[in-house]
N, C-alpha and C positions, 0 to 999 in steps of 0.2 A: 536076535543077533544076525541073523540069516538077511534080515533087509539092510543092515549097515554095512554088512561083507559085501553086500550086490555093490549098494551105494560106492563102497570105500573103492573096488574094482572097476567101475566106470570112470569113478575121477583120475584112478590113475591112469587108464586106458587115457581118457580126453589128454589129460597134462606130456604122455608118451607123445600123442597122433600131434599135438600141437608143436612139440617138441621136435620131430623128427620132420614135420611140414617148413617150418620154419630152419631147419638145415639144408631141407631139400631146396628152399626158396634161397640161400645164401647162395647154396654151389651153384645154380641156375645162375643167378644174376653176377657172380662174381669177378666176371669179364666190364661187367656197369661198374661195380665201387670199384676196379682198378683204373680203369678211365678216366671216373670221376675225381680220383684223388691226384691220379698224375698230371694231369689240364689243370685242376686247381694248387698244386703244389708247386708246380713251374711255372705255375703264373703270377704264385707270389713270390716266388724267388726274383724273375724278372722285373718284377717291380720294385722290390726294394734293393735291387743291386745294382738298379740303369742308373749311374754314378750321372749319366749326362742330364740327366732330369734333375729340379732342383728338390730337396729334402722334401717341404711343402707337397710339393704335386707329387712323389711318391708315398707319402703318409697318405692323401686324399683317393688315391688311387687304390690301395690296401683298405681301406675302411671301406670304400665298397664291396671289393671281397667280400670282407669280413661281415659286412649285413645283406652280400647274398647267398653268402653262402654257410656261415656260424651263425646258431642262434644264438645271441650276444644274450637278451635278454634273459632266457632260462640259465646260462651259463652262469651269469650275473648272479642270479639268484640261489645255486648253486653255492656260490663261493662266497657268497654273505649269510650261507644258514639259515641257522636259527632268527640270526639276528633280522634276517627279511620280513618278516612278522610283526618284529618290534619297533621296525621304521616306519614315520609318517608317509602319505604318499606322495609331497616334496622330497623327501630324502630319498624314497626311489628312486624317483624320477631321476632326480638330480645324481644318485649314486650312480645308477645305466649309463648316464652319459660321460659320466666321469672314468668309469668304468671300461665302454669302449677306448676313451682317448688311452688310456694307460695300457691298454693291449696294444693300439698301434705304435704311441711310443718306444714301449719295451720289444716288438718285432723289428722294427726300423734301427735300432740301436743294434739288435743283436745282428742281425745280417749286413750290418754298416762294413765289413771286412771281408764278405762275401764274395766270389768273383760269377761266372759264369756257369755255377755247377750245377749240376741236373738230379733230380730226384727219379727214384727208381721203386716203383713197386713190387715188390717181392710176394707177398701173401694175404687171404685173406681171410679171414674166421666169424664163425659168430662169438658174441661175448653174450655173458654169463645173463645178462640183465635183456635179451634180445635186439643187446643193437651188435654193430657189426664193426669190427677192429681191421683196419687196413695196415699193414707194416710194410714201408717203405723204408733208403737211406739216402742221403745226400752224400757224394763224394767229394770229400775236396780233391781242389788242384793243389792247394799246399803241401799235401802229401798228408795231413793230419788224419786219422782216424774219420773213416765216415760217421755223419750222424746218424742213428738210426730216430725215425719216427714212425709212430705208429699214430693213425689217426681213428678215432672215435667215431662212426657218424650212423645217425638214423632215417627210414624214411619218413618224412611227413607228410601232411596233406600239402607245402609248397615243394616236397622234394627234398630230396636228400640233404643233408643239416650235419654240419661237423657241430660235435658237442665237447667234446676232448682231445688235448694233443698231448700223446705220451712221447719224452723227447730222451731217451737214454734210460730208458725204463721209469722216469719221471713224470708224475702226472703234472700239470701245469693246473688244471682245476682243481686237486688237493694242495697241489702248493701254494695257492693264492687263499685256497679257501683257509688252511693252515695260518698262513701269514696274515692273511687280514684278522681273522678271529684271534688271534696275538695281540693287535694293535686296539680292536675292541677293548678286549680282556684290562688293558692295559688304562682304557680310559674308562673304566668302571662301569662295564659293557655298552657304556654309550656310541652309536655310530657315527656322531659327528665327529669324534677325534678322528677316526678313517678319512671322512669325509674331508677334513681338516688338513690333513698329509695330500687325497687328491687334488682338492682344489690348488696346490702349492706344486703338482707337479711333483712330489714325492713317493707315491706310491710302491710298495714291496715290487722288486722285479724279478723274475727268472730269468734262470741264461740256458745258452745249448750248447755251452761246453759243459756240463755236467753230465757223470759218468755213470751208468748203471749197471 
């Protein structure tokens, strides 16, 4: 018994020292993920609220963002589950890409009312899972309630990677993932009924006026 106590003592020691390293590395760099979220958060506001730009070339403009700075793909995969397993590797593919378009759609629509407002970073923490939670708000000029968002992101080996946007205490990756496993479910778990709503420009949307 005496070699499993050693044992069972050192793992918690490593799991402690890993733990407390990777705190020490959040509050070190947390001047970076505030940076990195404010430069990229007003840069998609800017783009999808420059009224003088046509639709088109603000959608194309946000989709770059978004593949360099979201990892669409794992996102993706994420929010189709289980069911990612049980897709051909045409209906991946083809679901990724459909998948991106319905993210910039559903951004471009929701900030269509937008005007000029600026995103603010307020805090930052590690989460639970070792990535790191940025919470920022948007204020409007309408006088409306700021939005609060928090943003998800990890390092990778390309660099920091938003993986999640929590928008009023709303995860937008459980809501999709929620929704579309709905739409599955409903087609007698087959993917192509999903697939069938994206290709038509249907797809489940979130919004940010929703309240948490």
């Amino acid at each position: 018994m005496l070699w499993l106590y050693r044992k069972l003592r050192f793992f918690l020691f490593f799991i402690l020292f890993i733990n407390q390293s990777f705190s020490q590395a959040v509050t070190e760099n947390s001047e970076i993920y505030k940076r990195f979220i404010t430069t990229l958060g007003n840069n998609i506001i800017s783009i999808l609220v420059n009224k003088n730009a046509p639709l088109t070339e603000r959608k194309e403009k946000f989709r770059q963002v978004l593949r360099d700075y979201f990892d669409i793909p794992e996102i993706g995969k994420f929010v189709l589950a289980r069911y990612w397993k049980r897709a051909t590797d045409q209906q991946k593919t083809e679901y990724l890409v459909l998948f991106e378009n319905a993210i910039v759609d559903n951004y471009a629509a929701q900030f269509d009312n937008y005007q000029n407002e600026t995103l603010e970073v307020q805090n930052v923490r590690e989460d639970s899972d070792q990535g790191i939670m940025v919470m920022s708000i948007i204020k409007r000029k309408t006088g409306a309630p700021p939005l609060k968002i928090n943003w998800k992101i990890f390092q990778t080996k390309k660099g920091l990677r938003v993986y999640d946007i929590i928008i009023n205490g709303v995860s937008m990756s459980i809501t999709q993932r929620s929704e579309y496993g709905g739409i599955i479910s409903q087609n007698s778990g087959q993917i192509e009924g999903l697939l069938k709503l994206m290709r038509e420009g249907r797809s489940p949307t979130f919004t940010t006026q929703k309240n948490g």
